[in-house]
C-alpha atoms as a printed R data frame, in Angstrom:
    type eleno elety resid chain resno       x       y       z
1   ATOM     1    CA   UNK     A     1  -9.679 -35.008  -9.337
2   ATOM     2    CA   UNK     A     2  -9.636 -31.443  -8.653
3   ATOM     3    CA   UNK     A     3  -7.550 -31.125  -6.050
4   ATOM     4    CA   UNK     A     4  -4.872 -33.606  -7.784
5   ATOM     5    CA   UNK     A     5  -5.178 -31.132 -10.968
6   ATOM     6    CA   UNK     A     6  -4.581 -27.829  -8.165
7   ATOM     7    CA   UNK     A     7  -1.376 -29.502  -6.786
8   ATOM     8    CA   UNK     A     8  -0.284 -30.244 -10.816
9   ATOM     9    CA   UNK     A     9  -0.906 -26.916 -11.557
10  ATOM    10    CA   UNK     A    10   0.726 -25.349  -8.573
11  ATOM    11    CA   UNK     A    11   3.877 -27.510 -10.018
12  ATOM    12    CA   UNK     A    12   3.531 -25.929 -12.906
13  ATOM    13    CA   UNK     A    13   3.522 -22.422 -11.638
14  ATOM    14    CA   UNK     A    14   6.514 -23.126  -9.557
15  ATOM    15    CA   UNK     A    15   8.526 -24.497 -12.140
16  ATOM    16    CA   UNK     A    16   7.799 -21.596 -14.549
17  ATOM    17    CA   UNK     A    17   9.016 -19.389 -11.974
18  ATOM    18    CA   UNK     A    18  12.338 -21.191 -11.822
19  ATOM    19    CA   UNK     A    19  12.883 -21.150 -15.519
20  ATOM    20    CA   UNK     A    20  12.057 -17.723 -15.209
21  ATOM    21    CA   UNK     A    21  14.497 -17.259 -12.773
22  ATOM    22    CA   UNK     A    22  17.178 -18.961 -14.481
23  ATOM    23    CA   UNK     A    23  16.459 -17.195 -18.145
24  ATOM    24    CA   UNK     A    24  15.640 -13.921 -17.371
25  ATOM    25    CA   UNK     A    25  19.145 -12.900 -16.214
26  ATOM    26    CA   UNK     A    26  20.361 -13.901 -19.233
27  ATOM    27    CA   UNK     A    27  18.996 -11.366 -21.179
28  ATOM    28    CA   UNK     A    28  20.234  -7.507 -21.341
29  ATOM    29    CA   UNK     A    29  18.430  -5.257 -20.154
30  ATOM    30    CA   UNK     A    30  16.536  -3.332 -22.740
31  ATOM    31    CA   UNK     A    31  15.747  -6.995 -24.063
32  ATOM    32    CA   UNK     A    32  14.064  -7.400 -20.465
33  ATOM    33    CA   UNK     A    33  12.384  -4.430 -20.360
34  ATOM    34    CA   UNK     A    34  11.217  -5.282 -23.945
35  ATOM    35    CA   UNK     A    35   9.983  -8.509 -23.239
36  ATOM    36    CA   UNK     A    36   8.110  -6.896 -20.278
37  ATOM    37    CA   UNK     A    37   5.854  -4.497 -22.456
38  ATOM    38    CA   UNK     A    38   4.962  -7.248 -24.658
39  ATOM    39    CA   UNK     A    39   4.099  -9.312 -21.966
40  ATOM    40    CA   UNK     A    40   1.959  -6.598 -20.193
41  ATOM    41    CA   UNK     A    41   0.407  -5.738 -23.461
42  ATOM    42    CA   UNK     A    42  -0.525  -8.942 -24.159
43  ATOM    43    CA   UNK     A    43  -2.015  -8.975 -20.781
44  ATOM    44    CA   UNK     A    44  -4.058  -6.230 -20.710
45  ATOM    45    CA   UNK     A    45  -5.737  -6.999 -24.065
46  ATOM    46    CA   UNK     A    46  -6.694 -10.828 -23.184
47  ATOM    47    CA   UNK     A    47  -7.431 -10.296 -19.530
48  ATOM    48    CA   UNK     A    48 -10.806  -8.375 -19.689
49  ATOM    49    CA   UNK     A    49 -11.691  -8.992 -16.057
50  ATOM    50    CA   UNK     A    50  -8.075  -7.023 -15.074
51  ATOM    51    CA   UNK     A    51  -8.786  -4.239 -17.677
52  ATOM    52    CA   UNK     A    52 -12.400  -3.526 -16.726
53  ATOM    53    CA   UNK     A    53 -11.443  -3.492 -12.960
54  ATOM    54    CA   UNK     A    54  -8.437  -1.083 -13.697
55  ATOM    55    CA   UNK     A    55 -10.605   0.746 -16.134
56  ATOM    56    CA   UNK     A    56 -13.274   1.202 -13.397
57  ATOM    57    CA   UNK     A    57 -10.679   2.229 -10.969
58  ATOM    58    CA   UNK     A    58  -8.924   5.114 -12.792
59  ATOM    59    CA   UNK     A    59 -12.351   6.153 -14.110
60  ATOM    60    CA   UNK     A    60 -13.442   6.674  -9.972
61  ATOM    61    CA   UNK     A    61 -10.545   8.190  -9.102
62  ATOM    62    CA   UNK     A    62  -9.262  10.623 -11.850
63  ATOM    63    CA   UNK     A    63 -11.790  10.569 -14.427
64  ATOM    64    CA   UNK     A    64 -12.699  14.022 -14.931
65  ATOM    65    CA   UNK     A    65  -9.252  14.260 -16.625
66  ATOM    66    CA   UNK     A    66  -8.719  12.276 -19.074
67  ATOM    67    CA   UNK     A    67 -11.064  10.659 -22.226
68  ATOM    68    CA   UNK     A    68 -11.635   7.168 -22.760
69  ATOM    69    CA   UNK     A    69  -8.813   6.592 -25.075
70  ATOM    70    CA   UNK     A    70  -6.635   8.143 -22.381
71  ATOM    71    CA   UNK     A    71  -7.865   6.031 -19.512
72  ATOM    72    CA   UNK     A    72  -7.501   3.009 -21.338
73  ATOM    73    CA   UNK     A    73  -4.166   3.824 -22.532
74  ATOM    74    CA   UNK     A    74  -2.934   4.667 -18.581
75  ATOM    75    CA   UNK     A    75  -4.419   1.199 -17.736
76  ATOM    76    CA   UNK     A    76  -2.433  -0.790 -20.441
77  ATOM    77    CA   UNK     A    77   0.745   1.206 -19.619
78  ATOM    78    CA   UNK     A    78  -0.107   0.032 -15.942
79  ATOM    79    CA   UNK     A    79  -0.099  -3.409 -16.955
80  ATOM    80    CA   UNK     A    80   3.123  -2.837 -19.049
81  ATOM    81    CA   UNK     A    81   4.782  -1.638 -16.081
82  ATOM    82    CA   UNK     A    82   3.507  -4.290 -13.372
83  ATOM    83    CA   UNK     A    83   5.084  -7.097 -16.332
84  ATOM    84    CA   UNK     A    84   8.625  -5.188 -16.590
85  ATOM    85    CA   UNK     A    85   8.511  -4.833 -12.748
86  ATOM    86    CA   UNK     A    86   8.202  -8.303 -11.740
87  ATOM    87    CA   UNK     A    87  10.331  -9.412 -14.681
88  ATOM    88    CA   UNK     A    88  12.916  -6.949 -13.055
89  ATOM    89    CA   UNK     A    89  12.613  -8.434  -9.913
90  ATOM    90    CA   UNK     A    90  14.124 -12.156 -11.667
91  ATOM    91    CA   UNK     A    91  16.706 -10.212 -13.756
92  ATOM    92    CA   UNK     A    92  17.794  -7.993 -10.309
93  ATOM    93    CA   UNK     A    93  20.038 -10.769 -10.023
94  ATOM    94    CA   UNK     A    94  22.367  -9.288 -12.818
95  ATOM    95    CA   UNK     A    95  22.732  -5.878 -10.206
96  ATOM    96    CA   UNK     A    96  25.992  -6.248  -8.014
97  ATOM    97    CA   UNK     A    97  27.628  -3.223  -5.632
98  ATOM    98    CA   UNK     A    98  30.166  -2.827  -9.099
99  ATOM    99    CA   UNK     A    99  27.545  -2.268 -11.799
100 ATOM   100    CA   UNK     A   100  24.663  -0.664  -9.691
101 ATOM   101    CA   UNK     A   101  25.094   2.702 -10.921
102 ATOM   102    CA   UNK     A   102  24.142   1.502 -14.110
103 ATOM   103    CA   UNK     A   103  20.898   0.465 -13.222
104 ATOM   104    CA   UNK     A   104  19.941   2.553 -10.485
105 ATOM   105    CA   UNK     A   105  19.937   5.984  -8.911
106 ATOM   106    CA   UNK     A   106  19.204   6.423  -5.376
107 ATOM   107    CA   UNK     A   107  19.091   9.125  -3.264
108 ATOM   108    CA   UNK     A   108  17.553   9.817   0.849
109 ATOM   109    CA   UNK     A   109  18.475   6.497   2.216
110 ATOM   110    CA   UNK     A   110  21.622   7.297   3.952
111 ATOM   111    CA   UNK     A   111  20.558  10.291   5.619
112 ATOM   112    CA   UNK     A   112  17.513   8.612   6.774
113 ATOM   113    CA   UNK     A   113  19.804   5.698   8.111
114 ATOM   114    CA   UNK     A   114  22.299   8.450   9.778
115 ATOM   115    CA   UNK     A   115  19.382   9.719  11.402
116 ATOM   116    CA   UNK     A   116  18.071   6.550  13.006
117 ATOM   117    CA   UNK     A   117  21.394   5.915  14.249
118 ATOM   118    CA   UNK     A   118  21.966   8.856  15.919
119 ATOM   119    CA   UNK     A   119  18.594   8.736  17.589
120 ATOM   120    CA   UNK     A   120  19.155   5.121  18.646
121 ATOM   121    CA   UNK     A   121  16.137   4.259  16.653
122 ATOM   122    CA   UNK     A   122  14.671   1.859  13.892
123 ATOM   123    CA   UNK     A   123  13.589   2.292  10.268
124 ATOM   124    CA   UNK     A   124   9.998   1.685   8.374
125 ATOM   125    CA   UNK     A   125  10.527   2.198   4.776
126 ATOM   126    CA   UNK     A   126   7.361   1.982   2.720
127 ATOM   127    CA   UNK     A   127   6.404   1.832  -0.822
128 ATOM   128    CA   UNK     A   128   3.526   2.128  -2.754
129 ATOM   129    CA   UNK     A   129   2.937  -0.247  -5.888
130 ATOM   130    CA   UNK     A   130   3.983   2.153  -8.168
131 ATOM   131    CA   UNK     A   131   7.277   2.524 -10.404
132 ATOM   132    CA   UNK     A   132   9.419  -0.255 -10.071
133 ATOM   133    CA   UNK     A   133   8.816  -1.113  -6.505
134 ATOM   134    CA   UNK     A   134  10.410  -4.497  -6.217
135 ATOM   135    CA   UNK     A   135  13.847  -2.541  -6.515
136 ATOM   136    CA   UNK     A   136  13.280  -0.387  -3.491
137 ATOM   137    CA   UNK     A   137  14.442  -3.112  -1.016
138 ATOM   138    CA   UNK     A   138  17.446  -4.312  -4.203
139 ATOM   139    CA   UNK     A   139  18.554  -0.251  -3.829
140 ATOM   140    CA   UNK     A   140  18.623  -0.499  -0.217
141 ATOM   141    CA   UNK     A   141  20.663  -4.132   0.194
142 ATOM   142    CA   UNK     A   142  23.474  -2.559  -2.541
143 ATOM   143    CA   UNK     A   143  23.567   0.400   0.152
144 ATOM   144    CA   UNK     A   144  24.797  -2.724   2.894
145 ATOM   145    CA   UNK     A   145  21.233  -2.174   4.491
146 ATOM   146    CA   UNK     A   146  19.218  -5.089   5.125
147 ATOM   147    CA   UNK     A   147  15.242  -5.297   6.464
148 ATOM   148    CA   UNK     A   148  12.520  -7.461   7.301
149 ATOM   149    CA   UNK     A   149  10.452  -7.367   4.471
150 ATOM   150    CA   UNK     A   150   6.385  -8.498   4.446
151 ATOM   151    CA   UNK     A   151   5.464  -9.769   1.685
152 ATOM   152    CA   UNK     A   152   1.714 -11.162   1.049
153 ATOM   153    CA   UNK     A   153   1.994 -15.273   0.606
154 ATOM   154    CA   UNK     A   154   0.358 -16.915  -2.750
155 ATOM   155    CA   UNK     A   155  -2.418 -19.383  -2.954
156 ATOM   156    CA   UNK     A   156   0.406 -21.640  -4.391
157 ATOM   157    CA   UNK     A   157   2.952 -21.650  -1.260
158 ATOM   158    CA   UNK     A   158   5.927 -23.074  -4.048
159 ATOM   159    CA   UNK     A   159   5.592 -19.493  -5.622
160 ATOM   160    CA   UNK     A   160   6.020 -18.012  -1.977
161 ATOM   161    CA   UNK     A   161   8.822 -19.738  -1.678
162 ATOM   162    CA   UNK     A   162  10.501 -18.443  -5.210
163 ATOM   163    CA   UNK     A   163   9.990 -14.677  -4.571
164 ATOM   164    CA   UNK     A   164  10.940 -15.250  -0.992
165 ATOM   165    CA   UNK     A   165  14.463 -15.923  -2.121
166 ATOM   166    CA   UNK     A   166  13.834 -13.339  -5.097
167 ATOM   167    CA   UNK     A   167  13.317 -10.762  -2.813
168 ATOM   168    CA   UNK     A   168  16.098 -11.870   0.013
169 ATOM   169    CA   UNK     A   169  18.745 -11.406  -1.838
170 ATOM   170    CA   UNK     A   170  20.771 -13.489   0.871
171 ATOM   171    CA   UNK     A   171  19.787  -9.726   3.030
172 ATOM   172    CA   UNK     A   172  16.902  -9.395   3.860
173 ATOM   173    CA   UNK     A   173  14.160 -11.119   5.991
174 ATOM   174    CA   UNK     A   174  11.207 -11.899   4.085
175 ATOM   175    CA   UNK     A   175   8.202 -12.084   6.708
176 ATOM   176    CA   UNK     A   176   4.900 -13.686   5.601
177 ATOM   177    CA   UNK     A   177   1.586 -11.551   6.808
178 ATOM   178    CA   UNK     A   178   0.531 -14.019   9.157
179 ATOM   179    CA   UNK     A   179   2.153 -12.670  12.286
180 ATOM   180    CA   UNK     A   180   3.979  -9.878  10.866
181 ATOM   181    CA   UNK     A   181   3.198  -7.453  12.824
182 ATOM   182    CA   UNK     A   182   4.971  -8.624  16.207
183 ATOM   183    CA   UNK     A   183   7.789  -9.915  14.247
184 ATOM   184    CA   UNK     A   184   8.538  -6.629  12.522
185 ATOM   185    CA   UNK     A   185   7.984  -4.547  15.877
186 ATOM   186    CA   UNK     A   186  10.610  -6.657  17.844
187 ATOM   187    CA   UNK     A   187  12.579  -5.863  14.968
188 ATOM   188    CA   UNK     A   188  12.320  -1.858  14.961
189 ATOM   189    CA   UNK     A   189  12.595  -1.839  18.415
190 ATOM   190    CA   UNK     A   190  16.015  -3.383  18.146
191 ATOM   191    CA   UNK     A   191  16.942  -0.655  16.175
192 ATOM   192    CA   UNK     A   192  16.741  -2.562  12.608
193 ATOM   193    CA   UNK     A   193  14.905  -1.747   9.482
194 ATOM   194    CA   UNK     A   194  11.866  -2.652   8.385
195 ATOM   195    CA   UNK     A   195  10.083  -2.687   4.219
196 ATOM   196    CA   UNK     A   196   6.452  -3.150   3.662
197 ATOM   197    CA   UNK     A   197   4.015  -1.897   1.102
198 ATOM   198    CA   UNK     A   198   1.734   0.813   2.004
199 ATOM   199    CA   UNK     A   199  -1.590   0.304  -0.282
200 ATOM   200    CA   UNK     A   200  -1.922  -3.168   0.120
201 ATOM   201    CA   UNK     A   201  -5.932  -3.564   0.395
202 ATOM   202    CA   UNK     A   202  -6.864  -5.695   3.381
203 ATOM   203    CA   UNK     A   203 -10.398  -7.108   4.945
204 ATOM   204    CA   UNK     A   204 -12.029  -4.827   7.317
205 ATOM   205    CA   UNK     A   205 -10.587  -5.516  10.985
206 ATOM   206    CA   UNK     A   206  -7.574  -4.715  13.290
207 ATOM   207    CA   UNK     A   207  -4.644  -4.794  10.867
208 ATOM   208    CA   UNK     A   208  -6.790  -2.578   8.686
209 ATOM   209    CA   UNK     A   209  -7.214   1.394   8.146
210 ATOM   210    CA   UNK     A   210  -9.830   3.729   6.106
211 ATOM   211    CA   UNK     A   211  -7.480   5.976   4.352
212 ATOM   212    CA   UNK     A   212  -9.085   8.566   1.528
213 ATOM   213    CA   UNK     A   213  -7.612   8.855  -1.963
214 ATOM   214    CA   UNK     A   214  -8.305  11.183  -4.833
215 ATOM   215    CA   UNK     A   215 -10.170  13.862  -3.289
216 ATOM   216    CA   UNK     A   216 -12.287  15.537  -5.413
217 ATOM   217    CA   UNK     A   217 -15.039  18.757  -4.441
218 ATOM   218    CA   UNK     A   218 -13.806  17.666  -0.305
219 ATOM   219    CA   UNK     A   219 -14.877  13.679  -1.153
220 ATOM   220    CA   UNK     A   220 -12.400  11.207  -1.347
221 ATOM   221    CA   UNK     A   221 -12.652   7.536  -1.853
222 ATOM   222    CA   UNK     A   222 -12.095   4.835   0.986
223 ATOM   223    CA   UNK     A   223  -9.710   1.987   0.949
224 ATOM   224    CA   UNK     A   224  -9.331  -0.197   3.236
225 ATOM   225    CA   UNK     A   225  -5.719  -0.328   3.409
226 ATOM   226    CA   UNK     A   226  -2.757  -2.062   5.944
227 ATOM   227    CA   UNK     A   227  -1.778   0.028   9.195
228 ATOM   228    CA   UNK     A   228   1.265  -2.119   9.718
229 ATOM   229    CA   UNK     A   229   3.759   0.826   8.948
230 ATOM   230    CA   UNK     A   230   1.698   3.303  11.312
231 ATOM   231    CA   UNK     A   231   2.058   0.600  13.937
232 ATOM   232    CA   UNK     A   232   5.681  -0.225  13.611
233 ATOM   233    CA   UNK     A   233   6.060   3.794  13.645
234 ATOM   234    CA   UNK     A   234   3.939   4.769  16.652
235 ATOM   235    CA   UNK     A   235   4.539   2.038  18.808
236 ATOM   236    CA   UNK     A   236   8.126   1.438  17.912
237 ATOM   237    CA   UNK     A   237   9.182   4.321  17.997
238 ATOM   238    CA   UNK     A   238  11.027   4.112  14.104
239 ATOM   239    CA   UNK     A   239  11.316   6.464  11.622
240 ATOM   240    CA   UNK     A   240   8.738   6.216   8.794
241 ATOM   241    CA   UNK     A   241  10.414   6.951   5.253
242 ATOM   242    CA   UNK     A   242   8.436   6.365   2.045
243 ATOM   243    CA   UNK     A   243   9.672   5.466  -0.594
244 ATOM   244    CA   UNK     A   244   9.045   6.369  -4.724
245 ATOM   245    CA   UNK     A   245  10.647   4.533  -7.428
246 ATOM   246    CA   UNK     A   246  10.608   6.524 -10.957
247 ATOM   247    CA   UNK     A   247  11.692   3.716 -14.110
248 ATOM   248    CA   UNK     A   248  13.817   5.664 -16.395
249 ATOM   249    CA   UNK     A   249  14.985   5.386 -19.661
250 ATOM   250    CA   UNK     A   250  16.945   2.099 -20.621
251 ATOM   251    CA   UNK     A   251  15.708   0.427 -18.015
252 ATOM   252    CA   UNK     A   252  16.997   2.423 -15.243
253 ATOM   253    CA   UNK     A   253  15.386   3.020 -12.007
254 ATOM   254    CA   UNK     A   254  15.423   5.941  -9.773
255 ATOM   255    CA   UNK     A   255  14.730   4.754  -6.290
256 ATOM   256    CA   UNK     A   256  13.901   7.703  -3.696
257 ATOM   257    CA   UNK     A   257  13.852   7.610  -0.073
258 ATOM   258    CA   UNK     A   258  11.557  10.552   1.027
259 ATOM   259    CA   UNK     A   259  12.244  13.046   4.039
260 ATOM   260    CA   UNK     A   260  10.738  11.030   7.747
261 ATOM   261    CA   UNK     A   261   7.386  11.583   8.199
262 ATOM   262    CA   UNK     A   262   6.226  13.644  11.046
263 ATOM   263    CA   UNK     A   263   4.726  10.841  13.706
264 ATOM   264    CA   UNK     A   264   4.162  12.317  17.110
265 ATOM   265    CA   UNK     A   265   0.897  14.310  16.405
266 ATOM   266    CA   UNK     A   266  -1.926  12.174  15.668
267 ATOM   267    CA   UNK     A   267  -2.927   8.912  16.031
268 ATOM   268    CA   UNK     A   268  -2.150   5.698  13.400
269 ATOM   269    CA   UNK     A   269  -5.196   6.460  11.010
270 ATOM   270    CA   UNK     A   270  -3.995  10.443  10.391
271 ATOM   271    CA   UNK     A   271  -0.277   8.952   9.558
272 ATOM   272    CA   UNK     A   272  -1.479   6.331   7.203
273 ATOM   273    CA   UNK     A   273  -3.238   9.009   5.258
274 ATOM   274    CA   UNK     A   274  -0.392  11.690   5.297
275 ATOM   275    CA   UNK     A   275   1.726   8.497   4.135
276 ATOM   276    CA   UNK     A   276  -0.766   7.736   1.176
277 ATOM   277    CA   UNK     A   277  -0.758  11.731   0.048
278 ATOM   278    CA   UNK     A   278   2.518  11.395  -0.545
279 ATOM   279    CA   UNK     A   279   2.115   8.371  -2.820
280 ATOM   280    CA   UNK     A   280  -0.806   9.905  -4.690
281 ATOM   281    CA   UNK     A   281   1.058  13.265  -5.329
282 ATOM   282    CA   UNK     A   282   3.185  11.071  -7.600
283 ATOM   283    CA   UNK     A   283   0.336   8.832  -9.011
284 ATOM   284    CA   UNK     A   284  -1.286  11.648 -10.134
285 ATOM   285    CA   UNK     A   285   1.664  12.560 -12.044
286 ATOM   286    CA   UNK     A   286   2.746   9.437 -13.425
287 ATOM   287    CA   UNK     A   287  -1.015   7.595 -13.085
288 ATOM   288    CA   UNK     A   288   0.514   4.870 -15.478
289 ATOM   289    CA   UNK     A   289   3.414   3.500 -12.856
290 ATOM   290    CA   UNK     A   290   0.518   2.688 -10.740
291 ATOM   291    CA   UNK     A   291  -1.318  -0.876 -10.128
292 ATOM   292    CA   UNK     A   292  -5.083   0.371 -11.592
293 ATOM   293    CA   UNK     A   293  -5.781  -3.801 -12.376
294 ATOM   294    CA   UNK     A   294  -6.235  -4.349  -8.378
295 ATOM   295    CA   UNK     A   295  -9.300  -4.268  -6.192
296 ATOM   296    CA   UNK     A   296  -8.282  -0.638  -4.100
297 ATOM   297    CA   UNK     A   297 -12.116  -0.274  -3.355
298 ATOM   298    CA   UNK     A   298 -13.258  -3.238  -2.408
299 ATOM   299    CA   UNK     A   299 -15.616  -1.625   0.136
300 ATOM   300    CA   UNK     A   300 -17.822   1.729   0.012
301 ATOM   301    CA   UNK     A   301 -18.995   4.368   2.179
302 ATOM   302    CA   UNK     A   302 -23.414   3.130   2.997
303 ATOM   303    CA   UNK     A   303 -24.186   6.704   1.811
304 ATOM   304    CA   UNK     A   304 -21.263   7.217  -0.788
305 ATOM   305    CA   UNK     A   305 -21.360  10.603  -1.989
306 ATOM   306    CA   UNK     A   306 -19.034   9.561  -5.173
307 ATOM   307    CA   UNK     A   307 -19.286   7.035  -8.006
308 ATOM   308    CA   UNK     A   308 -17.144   3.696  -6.597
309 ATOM   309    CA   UNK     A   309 -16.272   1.144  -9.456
310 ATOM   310    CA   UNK     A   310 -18.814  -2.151 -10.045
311 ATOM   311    CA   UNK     A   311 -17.157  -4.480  -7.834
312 ATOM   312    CA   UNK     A   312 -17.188  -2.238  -4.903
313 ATOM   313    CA   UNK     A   313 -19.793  -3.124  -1.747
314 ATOM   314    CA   UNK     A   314 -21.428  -2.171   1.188
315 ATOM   315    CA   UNK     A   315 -19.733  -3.734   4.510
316 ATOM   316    CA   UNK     A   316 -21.105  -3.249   8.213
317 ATOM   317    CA   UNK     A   317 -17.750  -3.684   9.469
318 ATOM   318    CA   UNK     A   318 -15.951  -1.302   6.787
319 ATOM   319    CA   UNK     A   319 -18.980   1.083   8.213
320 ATOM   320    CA   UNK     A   320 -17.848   1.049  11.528
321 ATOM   321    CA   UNK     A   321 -14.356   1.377  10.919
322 ATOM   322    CA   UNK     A   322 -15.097   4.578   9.096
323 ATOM   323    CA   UNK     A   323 -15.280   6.263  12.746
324 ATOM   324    CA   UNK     A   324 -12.107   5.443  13.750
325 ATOM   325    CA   UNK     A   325 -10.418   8.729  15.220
326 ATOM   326    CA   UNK     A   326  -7.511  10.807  13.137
């Protein structure tokens, strides 16, 4: 019985997607964006699990700035803008090479392209889930570029399959994780680009990386983030170029591709956390554009000498990791 009512419900999912898919676009886009912010609102005030996580997150990490009205009010923003982001990502269908000044602004991606070319060498773009991050890779297919994207699968593998062509837009490469990392190294090595998302939290082992965030008094806190983007940029030689996207007013989106990131000195750990700086440099600006409703600190330091949030734990493996060299 319960596994016939998991494969109705998975139907179910999937076919909301597709209706999503196919009514989305036909709204404007201030009646997107609205929809969005009621949807995230709504969100935030009947998921209490998300909100206390998110809650507990931006307490740990930038506290000591803001009240309690305030932190609750950059956590229901947050969930505002995750809801107008993915809705954005259905009605990015309405964005063609003729209207995509209208929607977007972008700026660092053909230098960084230039670049590669004249060095006879790949791309790594990464992004942080901040901003509107589903229309980084939607900036850089209306530039003619096109990437192998990762993108982490769903329980439900119909829903993988619906943001897989969401997020090809009949360019790119969509990758699931299983694997990805040979797949997308061939790929830089052949000179091609590459998109992934930086602060995706991961299980303590190879693909992994302790990376600190929010330092406060010399004491950050850990995450236990991907290395995939250090990897494709040590070992294949690419350029890595992050990537910030800042929502603007009426629904606009300004999509930045930062200045290469220095990659010879070092080893993979020290360029993972120079690549998170400059993602938290804007978070701490703009704390609201960032996902606070996810588990970022799953795991904690045996001897922590900060506050984690409640559903944070002690790991022997997360331990040992903590020694890796910079």
């Amino acid at each position: 019985m319960r596994r016939n009512w998991k494969a109705y419900r998975y139907r179910l999912e999937a076919l909301g997607c597709r209706i999503l898919a196919r009514f989305i676009p036909r709204l404007s886009r201030n009646g997107c964006v609205g929809l969005g912010q009621l949807v995230g609102a709504l969100a935030y005030h009947f998921d209490a699990r998300g909100r206390s996580i998110g809650i507990a997150n931006i307490t740990a990490a930038l506290g000591d700035r803001y009240g309690d009205e305030q932190l609750a009010e950059i956590v229901r923003k947050s969930y505002q803008n995750f809801a107008v982001t993915m809705l954005s990502l259905f009605w990015s269908s309405r964005i063609t090479e003729a209207n995509a000044l209208r929607y977007l602004e972008m700026s660092g991606f053909k230098e960084a392209l230039e670049r590669a070319a004249s060095e006879g060498r790949g791309v790594v773009f990464v992004c942080a889930h901040e901003g509107n991050w589903e229309w980084g890779a939607v900036a850089f297919s209306l530039l003619g570029g096109w990437a192998s994207i990762v993108a982490e699968d769903f329980k439900n593998p119909q829903l993988t399959e619906v943001f897989v062509q969401l997020r090809a837009r009949n360019r790119h490469r969509v990758i699931p994780q299983d694997k990805s990392i040979l797949k997308m190294l061939r790929a830089v090595l052949r000179g091609e680009s590459a998109g992934l998302v930086g602060d995706l939290n991961l299980d303590p082992g190879g693909a992994a990386v302790v990376v600190e965030a929010f330092k406060k008094d010399g004491e950050g806190l850990e995450m236990c983030a991907t290395r995939l983007h250090a990897v494709l940029a040590k070992r294949g030689k690419a350029l890595l170029v992050p990537v910030l996207t800042l929502p603007l007013p009426g629904g606009r989106c300004r999509v930045m591709a930062q200045a290469p990131m220095e990659v010879e000195s070092g080893g993979e750990r020290l360029l993972c956390q120079k690549t998170w700086e400059v993602f938290e440099s804007f978070i701490v600006e703009r704390p609201e554009l960032w996902l606070w409703a996810y588990k970022h600190f799953r795991y904690r330091p045996e001897h922590a000498l900060r506050p984690y949030p409640f559903y944070s734990s002690t790991n022997a493996d997360f331990e040992a990791m903590r020694g890796e060299v910079w």
